[in-house]
PQR file of N, CA, C, O and H, with PARSE charges and radii, in Angstrom:
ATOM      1  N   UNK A   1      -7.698  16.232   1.630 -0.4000 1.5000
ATOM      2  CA  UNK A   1      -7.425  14.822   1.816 -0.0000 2.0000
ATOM      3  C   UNK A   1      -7.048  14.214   0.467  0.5500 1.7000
ATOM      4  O   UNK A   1      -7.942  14.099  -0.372 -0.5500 1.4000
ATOM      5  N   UNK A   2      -6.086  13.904   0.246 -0.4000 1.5000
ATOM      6  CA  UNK A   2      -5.227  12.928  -0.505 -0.0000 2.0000
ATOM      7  C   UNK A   2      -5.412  11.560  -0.520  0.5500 1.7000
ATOM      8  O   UNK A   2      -4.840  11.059   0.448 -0.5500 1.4000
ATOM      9  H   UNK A   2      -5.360  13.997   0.927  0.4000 1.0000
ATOM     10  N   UNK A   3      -6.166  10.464  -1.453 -0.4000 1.5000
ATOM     11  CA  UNK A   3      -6.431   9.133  -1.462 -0.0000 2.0000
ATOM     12  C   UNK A   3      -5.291   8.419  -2.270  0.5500 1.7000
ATOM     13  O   UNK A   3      -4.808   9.030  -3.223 -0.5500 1.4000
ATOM     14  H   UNK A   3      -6.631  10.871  -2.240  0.4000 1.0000
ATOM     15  N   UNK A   4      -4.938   7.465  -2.028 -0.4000 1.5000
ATOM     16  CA  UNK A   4      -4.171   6.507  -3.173 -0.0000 2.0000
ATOM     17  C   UNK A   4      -4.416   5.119  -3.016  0.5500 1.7000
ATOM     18  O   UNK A   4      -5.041   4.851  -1.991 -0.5500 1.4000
ATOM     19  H   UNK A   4      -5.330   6.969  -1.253  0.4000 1.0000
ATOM     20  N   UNK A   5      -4.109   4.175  -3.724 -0.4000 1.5000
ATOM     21  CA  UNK A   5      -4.479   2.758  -3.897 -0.0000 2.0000
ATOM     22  C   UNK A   5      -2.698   2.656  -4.331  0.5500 1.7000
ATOM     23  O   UNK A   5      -1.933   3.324  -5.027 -0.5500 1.4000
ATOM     24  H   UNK A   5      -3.601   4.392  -4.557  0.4000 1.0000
ATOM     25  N   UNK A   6      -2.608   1.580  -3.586 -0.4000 1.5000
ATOM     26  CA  UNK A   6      -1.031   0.727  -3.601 -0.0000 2.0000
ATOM     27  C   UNK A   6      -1.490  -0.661  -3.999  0.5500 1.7000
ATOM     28  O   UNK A   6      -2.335  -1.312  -3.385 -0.5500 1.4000
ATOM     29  H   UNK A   6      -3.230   1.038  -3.021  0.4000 1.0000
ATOM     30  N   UNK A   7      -0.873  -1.030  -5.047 -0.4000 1.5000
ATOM     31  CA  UNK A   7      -0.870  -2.356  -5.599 -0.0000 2.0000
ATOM     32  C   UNK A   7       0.573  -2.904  -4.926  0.5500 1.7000
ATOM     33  O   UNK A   7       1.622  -2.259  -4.914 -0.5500 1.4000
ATOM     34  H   UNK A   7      -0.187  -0.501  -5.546  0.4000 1.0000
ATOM     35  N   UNK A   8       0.361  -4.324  -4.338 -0.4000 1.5000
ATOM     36  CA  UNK A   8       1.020  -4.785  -3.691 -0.0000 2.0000
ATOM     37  C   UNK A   8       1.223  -6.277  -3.933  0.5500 1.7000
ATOM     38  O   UNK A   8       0.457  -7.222  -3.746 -0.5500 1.4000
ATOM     39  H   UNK A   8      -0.491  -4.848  -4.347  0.4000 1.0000
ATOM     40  N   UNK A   9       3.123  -6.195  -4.645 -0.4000 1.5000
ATOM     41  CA  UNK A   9       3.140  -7.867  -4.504 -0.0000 2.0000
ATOM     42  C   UNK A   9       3.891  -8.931  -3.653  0.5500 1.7000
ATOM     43  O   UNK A   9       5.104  -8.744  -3.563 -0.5500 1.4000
ATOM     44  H   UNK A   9       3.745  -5.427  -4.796  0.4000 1.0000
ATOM     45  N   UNK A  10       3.455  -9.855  -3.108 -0.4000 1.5000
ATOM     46  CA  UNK A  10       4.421 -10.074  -2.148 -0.0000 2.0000
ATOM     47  C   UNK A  10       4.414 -11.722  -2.247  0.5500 1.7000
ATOM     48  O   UNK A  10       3.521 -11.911  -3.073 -0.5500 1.4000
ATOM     49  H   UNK A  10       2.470 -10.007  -3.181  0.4000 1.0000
ATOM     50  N   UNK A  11       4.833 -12.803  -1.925 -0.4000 1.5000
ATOM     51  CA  UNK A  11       4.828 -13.998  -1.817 -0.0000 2.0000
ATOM     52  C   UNK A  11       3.765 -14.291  -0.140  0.5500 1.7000
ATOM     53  O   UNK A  11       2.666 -14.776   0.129 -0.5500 1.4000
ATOM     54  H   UNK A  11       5.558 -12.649  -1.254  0.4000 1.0000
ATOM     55  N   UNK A  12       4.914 -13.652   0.627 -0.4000 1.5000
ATOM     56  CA  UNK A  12       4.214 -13.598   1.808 -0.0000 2.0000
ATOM     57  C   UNK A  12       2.842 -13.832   2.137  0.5500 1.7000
ATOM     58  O   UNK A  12       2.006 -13.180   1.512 -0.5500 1.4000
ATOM     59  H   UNK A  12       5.807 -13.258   0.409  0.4000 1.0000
ATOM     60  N   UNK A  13       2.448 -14.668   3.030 -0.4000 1.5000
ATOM     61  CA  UNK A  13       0.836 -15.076   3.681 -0.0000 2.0000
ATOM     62  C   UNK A  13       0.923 -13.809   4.497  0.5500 1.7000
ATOM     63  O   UNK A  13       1.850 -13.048   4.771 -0.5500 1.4000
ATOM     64  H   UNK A  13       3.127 -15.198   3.537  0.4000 1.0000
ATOM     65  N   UNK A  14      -0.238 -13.842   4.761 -0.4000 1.5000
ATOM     66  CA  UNK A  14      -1.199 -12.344   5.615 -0.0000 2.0000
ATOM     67  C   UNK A  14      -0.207 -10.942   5.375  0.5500 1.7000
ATOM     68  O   UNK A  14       0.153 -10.267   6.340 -0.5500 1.4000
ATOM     69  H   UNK A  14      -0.992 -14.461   4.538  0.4000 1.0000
ATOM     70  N   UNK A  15       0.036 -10.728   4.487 -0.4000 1.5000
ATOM     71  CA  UNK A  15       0.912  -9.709   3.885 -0.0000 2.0000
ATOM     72  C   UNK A  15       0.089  -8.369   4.239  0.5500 1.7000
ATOM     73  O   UNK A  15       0.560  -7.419   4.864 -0.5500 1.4000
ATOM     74  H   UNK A  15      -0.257 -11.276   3.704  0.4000 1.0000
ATOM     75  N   UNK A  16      -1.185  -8.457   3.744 -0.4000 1.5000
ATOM     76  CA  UNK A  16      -2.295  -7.637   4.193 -0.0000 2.0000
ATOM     77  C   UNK A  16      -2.552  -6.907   5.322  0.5500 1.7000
ATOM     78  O   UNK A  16      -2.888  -5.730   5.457 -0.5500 1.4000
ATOM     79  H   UNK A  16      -1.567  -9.229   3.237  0.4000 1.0000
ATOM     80  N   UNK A  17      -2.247  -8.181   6.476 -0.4000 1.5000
ATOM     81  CA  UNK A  17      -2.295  -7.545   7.794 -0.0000 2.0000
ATOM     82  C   UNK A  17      -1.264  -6.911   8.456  0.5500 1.7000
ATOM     83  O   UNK A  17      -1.479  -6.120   9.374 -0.5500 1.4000
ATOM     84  H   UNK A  17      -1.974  -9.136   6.367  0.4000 1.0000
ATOM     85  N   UNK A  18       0.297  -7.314   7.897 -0.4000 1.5000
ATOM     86  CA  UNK A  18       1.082  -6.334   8.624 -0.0000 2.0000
ATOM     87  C   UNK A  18       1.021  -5.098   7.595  0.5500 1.7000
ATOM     88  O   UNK A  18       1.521  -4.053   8.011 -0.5500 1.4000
ATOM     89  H   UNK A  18       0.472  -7.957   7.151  0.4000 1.0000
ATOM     90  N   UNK A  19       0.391  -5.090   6.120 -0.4000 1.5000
ATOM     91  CA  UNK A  19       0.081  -3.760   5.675 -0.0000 2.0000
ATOM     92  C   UNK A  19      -0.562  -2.469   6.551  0.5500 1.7000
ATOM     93  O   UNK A  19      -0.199  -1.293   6.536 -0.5500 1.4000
ATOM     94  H   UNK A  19      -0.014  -5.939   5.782  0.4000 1.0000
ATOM     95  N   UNK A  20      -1.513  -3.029   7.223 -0.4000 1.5000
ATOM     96  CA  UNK A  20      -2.277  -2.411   8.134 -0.0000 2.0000
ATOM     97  C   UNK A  20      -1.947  -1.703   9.011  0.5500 1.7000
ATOM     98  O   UNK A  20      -2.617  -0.764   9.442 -0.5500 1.4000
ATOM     99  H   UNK A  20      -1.808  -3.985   7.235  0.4000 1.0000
ATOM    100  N   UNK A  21      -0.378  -2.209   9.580 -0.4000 1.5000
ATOM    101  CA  UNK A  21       0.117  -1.940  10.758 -0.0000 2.0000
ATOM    102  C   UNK A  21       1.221  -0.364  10.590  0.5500 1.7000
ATOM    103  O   UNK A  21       1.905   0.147  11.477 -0.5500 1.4000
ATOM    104  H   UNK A  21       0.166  -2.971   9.230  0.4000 1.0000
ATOM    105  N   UNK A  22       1.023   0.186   8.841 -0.4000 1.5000
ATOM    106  CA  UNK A  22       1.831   1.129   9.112 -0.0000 2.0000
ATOM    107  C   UNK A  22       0.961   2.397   8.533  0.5500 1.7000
ATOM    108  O   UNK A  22       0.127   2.248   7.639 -0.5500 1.4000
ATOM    109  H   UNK A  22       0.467  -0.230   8.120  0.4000 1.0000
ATOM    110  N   UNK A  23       1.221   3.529   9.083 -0.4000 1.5000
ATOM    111  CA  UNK A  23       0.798   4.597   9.527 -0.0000 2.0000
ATOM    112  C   UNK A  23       0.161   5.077   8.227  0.5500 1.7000
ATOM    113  O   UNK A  23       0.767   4.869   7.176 -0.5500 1.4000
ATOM    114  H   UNK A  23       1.897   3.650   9.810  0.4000 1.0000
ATOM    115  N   UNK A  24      -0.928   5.658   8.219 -0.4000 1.5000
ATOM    116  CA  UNK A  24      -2.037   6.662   7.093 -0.0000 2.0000
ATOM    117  C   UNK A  24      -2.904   5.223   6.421  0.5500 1.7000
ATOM    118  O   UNK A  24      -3.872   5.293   5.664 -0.5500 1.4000
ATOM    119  H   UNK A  24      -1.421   5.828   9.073  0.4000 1.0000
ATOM    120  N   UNK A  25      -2.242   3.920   6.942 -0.4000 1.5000
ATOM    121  CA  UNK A  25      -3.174   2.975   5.559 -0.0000 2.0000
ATOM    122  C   UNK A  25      -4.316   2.936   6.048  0.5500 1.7000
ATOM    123  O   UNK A  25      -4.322   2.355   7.133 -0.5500 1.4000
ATOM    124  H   UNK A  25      -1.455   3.864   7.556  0.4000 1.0000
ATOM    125  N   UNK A  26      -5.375   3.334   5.689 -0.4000 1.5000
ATOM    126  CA  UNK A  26      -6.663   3.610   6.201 -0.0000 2.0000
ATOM    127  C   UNK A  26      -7.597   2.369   5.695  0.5500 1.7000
ATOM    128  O   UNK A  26      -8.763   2.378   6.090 -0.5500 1.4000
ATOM    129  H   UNK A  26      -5.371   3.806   4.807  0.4000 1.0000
ATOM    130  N   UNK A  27      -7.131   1.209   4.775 -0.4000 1.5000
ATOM    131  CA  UNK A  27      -7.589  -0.055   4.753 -0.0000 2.0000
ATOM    132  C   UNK A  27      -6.320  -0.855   3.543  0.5500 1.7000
ATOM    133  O   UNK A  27      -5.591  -0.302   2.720 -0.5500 1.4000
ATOM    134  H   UNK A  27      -6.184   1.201   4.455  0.4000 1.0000
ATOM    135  N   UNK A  28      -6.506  -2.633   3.962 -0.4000 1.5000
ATOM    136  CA  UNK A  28      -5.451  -3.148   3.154 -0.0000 2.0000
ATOM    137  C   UNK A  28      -6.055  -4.650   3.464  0.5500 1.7000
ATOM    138  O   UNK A  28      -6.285  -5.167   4.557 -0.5500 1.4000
ATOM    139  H   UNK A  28      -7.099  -3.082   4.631  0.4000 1.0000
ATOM    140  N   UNK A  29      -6.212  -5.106   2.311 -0.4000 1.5000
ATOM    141  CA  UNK A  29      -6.803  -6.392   1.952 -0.0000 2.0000
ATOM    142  C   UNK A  29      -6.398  -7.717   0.528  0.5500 1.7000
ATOM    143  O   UNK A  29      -6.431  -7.515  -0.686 -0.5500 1.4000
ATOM    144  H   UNK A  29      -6.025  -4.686   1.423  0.4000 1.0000
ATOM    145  N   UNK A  30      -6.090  -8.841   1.166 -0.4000 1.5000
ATOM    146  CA  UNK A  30      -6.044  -9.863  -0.342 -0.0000 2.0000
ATOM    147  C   UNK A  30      -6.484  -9.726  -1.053  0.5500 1.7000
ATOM    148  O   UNK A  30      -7.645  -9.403  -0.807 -0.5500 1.4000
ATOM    149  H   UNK A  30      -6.063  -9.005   2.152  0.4000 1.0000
ATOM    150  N   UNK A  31      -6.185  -9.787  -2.356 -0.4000 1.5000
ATOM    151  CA  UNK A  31      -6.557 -10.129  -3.868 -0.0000 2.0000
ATOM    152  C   UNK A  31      -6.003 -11.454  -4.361  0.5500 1.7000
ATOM    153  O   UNK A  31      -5.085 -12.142  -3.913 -0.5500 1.4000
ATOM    154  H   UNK A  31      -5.241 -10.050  -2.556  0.4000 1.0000
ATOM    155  N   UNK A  32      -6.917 -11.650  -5.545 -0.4000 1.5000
ATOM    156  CA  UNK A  32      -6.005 -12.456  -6.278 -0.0000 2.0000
ATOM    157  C   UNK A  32      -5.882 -11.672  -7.719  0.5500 1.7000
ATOM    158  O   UNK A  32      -6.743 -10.832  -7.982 -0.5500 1.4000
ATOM    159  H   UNK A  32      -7.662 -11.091  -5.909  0.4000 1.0000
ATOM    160  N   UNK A  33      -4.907 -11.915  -8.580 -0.4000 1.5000
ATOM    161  CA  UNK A  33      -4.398 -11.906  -9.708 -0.0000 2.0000
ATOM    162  C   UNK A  33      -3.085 -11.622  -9.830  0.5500 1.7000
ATOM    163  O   UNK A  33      -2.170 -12.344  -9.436 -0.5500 1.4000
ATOM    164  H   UNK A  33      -4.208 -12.597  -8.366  0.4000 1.0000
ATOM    165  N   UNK A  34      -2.969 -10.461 -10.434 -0.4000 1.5000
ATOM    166  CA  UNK A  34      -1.030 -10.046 -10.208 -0.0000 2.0000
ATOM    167  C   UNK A  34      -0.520  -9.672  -9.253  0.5500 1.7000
ATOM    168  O   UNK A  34       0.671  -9.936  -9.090 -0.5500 1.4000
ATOM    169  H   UNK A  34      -3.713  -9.875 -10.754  0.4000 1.0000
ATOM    170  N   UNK A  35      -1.296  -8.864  -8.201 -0.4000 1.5000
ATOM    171  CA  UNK A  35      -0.815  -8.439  -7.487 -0.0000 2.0000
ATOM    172  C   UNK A  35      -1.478  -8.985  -5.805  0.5500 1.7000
ATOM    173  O   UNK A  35      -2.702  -9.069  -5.895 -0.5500 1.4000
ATOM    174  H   UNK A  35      -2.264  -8.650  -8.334  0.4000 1.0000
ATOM    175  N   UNK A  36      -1.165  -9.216  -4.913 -0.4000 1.5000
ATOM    176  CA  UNK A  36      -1.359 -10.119  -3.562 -0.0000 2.0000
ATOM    177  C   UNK A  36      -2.181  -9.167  -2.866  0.5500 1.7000
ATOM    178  O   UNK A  36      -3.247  -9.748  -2.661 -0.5500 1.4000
ATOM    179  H   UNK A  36      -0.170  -9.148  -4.840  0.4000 1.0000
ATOM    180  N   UNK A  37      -2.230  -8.077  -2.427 -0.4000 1.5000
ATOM    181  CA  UNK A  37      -2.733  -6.993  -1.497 -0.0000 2.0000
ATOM    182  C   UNK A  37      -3.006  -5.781  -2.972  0.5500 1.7000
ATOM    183  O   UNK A  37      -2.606  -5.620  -4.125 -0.5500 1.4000
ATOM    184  H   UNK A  37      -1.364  -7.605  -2.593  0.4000 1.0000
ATOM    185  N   UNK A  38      -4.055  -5.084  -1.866 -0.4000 1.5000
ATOM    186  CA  UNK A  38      -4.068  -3.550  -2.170 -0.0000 2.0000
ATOM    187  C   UNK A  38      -4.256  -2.822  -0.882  0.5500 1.7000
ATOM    188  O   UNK A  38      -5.001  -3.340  -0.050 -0.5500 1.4000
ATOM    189  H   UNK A  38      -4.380  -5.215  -0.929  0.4000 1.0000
ATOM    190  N   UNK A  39      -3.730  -1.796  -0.638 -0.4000 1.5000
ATOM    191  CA  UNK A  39      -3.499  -0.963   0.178 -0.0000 2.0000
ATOM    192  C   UNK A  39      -4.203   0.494  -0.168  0.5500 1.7000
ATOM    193  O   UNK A  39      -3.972   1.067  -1.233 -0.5500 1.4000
ATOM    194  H   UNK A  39      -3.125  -1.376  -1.313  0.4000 1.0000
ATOM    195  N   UNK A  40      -5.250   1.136   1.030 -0.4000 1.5000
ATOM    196  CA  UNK A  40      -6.033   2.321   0.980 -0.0000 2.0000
ATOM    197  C   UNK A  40      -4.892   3.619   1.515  0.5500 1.7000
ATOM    198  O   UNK A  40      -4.603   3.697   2.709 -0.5500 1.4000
ATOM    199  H   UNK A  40      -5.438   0.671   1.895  0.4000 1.0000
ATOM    200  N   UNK A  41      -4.525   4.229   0.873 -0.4000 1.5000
ATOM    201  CA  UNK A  41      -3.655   5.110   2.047 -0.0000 2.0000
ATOM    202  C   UNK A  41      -4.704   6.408   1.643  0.5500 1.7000
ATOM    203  O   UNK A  41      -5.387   6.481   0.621 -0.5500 1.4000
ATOM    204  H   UNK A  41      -4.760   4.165  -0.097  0.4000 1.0000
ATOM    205  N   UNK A  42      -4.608   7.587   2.955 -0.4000 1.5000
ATOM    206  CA  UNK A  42      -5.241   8.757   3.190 -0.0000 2.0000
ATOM    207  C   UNK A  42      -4.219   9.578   3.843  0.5500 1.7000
ATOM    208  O   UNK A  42      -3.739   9.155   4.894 -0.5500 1.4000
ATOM    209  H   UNK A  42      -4.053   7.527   3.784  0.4000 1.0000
ATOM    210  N   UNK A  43      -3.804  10.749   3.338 -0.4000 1.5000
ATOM    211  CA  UNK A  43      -3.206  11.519   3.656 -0.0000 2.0000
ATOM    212  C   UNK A  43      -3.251  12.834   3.616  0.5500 1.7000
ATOM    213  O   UNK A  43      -4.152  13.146   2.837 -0.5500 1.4000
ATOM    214  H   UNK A  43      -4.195  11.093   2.484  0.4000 1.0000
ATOM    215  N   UNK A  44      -2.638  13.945   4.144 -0.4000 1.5000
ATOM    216  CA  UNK A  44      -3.320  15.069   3.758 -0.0000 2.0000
ATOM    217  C   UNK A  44      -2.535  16.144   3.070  0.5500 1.7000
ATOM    218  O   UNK A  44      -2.910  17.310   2.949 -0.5500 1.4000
ATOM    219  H   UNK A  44      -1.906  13.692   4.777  0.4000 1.0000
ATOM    220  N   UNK A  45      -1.318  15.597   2.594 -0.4000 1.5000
ATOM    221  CA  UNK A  45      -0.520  15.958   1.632 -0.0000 2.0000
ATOM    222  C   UNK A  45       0.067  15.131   0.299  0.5500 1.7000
ATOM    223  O   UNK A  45       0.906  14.283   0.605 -0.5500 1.4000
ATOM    224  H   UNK A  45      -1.014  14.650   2.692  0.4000 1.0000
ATOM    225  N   UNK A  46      -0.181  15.218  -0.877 -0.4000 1.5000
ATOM    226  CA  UNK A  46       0.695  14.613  -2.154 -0.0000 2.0000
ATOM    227  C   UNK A  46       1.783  14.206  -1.670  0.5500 1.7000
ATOM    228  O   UNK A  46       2.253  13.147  -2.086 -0.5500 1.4000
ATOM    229  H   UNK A  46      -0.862  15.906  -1.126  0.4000 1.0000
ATOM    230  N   UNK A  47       2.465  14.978  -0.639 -0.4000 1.5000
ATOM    231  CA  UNK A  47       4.089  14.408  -0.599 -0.0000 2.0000
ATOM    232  C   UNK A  47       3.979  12.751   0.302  0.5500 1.7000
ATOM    233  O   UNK A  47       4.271  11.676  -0.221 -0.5500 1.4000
ATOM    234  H   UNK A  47       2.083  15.838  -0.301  0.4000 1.0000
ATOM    235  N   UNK A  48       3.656  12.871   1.244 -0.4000 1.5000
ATOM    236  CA  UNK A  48       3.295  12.217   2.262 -0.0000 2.0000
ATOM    237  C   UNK A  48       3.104  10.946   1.791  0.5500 1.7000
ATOM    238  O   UNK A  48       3.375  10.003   2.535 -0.5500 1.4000
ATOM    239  H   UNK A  48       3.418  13.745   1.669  0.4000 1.0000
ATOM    240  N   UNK A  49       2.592  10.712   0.438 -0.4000 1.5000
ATOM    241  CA  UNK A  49       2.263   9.248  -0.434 -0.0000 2.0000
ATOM    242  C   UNK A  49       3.858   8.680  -0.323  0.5500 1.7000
ATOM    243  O   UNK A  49       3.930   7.686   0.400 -0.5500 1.4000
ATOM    244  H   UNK A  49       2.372  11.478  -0.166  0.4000 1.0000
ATOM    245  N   UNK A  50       5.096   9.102  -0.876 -0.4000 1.5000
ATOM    246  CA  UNK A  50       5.983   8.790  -1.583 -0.0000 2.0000
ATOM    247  C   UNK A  50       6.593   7.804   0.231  0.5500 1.7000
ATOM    248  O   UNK A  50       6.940   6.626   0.320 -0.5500 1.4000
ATOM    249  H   UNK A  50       5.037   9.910  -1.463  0.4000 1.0000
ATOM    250  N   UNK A  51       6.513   8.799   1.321 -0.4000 1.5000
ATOM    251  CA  UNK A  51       7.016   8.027   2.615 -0.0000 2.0000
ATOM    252  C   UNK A  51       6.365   6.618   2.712  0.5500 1.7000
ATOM    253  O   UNK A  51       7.069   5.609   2.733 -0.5500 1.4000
ATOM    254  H   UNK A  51       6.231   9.756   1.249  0.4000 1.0000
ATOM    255  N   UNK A  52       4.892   6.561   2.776 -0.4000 1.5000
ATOM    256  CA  UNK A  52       4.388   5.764   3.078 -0.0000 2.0000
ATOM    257  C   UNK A  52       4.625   4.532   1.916  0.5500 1.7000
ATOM    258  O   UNK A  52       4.753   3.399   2.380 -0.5500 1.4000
ATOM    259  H   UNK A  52       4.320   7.381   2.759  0.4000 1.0000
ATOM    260  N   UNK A  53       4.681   4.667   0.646 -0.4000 1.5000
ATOM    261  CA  UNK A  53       5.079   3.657  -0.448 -0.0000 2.0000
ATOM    262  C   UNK A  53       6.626   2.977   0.060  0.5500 1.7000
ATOM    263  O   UNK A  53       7.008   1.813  -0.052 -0.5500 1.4000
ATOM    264  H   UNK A  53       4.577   5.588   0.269  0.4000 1.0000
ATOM    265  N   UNK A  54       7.319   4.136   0.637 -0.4000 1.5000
ATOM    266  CA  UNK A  54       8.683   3.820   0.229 -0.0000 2.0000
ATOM    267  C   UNK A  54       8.939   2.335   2.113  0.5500 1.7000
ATOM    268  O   UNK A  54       9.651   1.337   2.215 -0.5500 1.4000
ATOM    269  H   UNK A  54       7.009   5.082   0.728  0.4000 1.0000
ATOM    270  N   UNK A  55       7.892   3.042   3.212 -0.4000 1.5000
ATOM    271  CA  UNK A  55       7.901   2.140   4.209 -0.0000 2.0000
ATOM    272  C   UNK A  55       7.266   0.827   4.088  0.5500 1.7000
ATOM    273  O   UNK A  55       7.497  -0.084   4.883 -0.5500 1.4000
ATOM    274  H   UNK A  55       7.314   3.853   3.129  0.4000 1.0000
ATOM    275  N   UNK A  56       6.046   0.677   2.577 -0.4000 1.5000
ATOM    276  CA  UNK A  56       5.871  -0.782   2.237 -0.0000 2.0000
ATOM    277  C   UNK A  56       6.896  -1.181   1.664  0.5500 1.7000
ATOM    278  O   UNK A  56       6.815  -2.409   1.662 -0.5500 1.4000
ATOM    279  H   UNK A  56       5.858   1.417   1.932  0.4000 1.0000
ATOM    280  N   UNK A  57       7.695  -0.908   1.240 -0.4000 1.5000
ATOM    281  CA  UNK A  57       8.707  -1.421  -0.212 -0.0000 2.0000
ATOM    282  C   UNK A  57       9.815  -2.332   1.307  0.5500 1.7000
ATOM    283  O   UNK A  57      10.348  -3.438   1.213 -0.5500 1.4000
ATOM    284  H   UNK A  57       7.760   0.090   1.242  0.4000 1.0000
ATOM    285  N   UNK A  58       9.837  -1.730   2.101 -0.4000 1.5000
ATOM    286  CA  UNK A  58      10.742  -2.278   2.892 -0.0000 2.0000
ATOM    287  C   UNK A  58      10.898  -3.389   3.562  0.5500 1.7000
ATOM    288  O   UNK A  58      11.905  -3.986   3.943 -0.5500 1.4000
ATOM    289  H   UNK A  58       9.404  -0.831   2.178  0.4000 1.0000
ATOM    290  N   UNK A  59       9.401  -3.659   3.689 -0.4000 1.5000
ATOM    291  CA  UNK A  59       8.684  -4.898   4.303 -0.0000 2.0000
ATOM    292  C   UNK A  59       9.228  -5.971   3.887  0.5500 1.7000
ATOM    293  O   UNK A  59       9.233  -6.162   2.671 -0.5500 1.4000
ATOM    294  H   UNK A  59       8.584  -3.174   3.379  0.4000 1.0000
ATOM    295  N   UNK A  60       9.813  -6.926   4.749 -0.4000 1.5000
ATOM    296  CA  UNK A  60      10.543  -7.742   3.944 -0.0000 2.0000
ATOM    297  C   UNK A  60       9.176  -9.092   3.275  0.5500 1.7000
ATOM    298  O   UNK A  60       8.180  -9.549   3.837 -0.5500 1.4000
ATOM    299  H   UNK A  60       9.810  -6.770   5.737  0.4000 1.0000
ATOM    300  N   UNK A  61       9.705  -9.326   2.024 -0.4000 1.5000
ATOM    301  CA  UNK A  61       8.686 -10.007   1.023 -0.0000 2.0000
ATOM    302  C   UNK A  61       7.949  -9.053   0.401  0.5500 1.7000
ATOM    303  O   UNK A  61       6.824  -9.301  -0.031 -0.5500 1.4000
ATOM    304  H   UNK A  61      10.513  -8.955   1.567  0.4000 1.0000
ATOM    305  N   UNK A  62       8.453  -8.011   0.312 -0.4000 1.5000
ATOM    306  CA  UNK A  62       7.344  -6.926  -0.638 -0.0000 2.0000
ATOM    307  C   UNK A  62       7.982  -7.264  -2.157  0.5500 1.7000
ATOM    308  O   UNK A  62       9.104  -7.568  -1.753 -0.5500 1.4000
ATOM    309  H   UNK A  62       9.368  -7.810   0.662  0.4000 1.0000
ATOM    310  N   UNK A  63       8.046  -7.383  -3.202 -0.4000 1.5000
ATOM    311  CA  UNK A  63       8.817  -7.486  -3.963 -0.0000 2.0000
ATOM    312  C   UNK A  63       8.784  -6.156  -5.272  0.5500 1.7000
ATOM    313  O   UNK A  63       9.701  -5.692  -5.950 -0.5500 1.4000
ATOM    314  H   UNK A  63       7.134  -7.136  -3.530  0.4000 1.0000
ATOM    315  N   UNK A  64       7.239  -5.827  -5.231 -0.4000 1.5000
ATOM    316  CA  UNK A  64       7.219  -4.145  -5.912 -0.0000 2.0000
ATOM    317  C   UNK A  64       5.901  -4.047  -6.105  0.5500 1.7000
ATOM    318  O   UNK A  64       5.077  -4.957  -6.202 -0.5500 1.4000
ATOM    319  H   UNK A  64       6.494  -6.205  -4.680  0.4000 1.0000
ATOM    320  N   UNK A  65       5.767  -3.008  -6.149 -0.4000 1.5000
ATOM    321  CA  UNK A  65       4.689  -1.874  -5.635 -0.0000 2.0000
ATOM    322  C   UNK A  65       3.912  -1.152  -6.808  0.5500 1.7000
ATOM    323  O   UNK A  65       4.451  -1.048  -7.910 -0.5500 1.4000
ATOM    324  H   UNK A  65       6.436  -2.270  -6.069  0.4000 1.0000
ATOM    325  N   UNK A  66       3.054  -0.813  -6.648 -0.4000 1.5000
ATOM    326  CA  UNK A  66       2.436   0.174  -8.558 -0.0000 2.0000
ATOM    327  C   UNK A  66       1.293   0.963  -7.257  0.5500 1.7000
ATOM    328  O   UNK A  66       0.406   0.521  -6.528 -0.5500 1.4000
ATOM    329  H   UNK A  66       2.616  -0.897  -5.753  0.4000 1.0000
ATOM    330  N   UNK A  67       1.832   2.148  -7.456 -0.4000 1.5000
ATOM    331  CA  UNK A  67       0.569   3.186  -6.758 -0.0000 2.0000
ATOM    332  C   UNK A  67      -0.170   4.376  -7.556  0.5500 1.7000
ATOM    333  O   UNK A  67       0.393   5.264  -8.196 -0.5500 1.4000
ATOM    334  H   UNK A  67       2.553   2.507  -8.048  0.4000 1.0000
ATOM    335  N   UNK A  68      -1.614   4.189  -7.369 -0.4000 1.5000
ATOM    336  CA  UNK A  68      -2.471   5.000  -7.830 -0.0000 2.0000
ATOM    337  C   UNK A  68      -3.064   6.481  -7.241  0.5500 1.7000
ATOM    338  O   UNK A  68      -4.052   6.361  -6.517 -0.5500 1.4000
ATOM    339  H   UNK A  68      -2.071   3.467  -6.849  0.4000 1.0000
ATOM    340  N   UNK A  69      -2.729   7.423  -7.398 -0.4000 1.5000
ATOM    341  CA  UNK A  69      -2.844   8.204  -6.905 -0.0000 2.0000
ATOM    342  C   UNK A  69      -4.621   8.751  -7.478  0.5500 1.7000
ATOM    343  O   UNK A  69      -4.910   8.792  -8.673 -0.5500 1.4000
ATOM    344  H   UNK A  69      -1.927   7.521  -7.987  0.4000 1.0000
ATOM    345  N   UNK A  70      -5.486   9.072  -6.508 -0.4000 1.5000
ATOM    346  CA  UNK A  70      -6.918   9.519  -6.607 -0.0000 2.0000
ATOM    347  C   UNK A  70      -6.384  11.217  -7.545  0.5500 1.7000
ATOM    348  O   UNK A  70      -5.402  11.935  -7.354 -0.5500 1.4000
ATOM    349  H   UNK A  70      -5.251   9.038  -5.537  0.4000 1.0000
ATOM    350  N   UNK A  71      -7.596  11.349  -8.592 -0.4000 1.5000
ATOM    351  CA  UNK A  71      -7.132  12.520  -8.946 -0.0000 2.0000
ATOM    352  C   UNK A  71      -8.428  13.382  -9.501  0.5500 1.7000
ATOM    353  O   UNK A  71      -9.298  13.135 -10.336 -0.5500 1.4000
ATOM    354  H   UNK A  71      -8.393  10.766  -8.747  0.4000 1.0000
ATOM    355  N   UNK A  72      -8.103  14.692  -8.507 -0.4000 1.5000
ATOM    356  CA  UNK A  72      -9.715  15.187  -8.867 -0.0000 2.0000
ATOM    357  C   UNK A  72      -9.660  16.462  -9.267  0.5500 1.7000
ATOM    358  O   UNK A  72     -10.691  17.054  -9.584 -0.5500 1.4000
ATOM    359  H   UNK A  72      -7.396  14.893  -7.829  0.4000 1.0000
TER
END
């Protein structure tokens, strides 16, 4: 199992919740400071991160992304 944290910026209100709505994010919630959301993704391959980043980026009001990949 593969963890990552997606830093997420967006203008957009409840940005969070249609985060939720796409596939492996296993949790996604408001912040405040630089970035609007963070996003939990779980996957069970390294590759598998790059799809799921590249289907937030698309969201319209996403404006850019910084992902942390868990590393053990």
């Amino acid at each position: 199992m593969v963890k990552a944290i997606v830093l997420v910026k967006s203008p957009k209100k409840l940005i969070a919740a249609r985060l939720k709505k796409i596939n492996f994010v296993y949790e996604s919630f408001p912040v405040s400071g630089q970035f609007d959301a963070v996003v939990i993704i779980k996957v069970e391959n390294l590759s598998e991160i790059k799809d799921i980043t590249t289907n937030i980026q698309k969201i319209i009001g996403v404006e850019r992304t910084e992902t942390m990949v868990e590393v053990q």
